[in-house]
N, C-alpha and C positions, 0 to 999 in steps of 0.2 A: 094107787096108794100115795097118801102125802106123807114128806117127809115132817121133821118135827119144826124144821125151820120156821112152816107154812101157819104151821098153830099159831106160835109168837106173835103177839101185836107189833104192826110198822109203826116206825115215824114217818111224818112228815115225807122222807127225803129216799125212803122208801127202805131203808136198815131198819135190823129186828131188833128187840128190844126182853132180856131178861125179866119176867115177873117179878115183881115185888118182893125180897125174900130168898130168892133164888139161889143158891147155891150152886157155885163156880170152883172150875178143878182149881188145884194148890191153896192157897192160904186166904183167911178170911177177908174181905173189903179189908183195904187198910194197912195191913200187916204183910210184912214182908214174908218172903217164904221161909219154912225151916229149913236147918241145916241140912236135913235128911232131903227134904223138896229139890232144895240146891244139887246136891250128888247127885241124886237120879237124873235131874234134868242134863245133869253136864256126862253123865258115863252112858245116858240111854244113847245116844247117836254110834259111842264106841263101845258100847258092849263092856271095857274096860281099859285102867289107866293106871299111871303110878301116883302113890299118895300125894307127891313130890308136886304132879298135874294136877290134881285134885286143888291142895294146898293153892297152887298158882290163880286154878279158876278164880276158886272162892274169895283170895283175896283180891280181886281184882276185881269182882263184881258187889262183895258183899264184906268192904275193910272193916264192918263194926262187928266180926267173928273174927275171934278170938283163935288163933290154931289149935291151943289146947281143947277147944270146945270141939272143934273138928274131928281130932283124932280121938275124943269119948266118943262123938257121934260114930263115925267109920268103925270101931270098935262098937258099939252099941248094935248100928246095924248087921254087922256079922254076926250076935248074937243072935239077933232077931231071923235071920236068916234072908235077907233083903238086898244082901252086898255076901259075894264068896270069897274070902282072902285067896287066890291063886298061887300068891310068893308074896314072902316077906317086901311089904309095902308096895304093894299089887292086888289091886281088885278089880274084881267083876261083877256085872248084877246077876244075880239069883234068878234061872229061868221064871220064875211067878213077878218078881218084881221088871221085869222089861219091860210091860206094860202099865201095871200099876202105879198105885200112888203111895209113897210111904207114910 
């Protein structure tokens, strides 16, 4: 059995090489990730954190988000069911979302 690596066309230098078009996990060529991409990426290792940690990541990786926009998102996602509010300004991902994408 081959794996999917094996399809992919090489370069030169013997690394594989996305098709044309290709669609890659998080955000499109270009474009940064979303806010919701951001939290998952930073709670999936901890399971969960305080908003307080959250808030710290994000601005530190990603200063042109705004924290109000943050806490609609974190609030959106608990909507969605994608983020569990455990305690007041305390989350955890949603068993479906630990692996997922939001």
């Amino acid at each position: 059995m081959r794996g999917a690596e094996e399809l992919l066309p090489t370069t030169t230098d013997g690394r594989t090489t996305a098709p044309d078009g290709a669609r890659t996990a998080g955000a499109p060529t270009g474009q940064p990730p979303t806010i919701a991409q951001e939290v998952l990426a930073f709670l999936r290792p901890r399971r969960r954190a305080a908003r307080a940690e959250i808030i710290q990541h994000i601005k530190a990786t990603r200063p042109d988000i705004e924290p109000g926009s943050l806490a609609r998102e974190l609030s959106r996602m608990v909507s969605k069911g994608t983020l569990i509010s455990v305690a007041r300004g305390r989350y955890a991902l949603a068993p479906t979302a630990a692996g997922g994408d939001a």
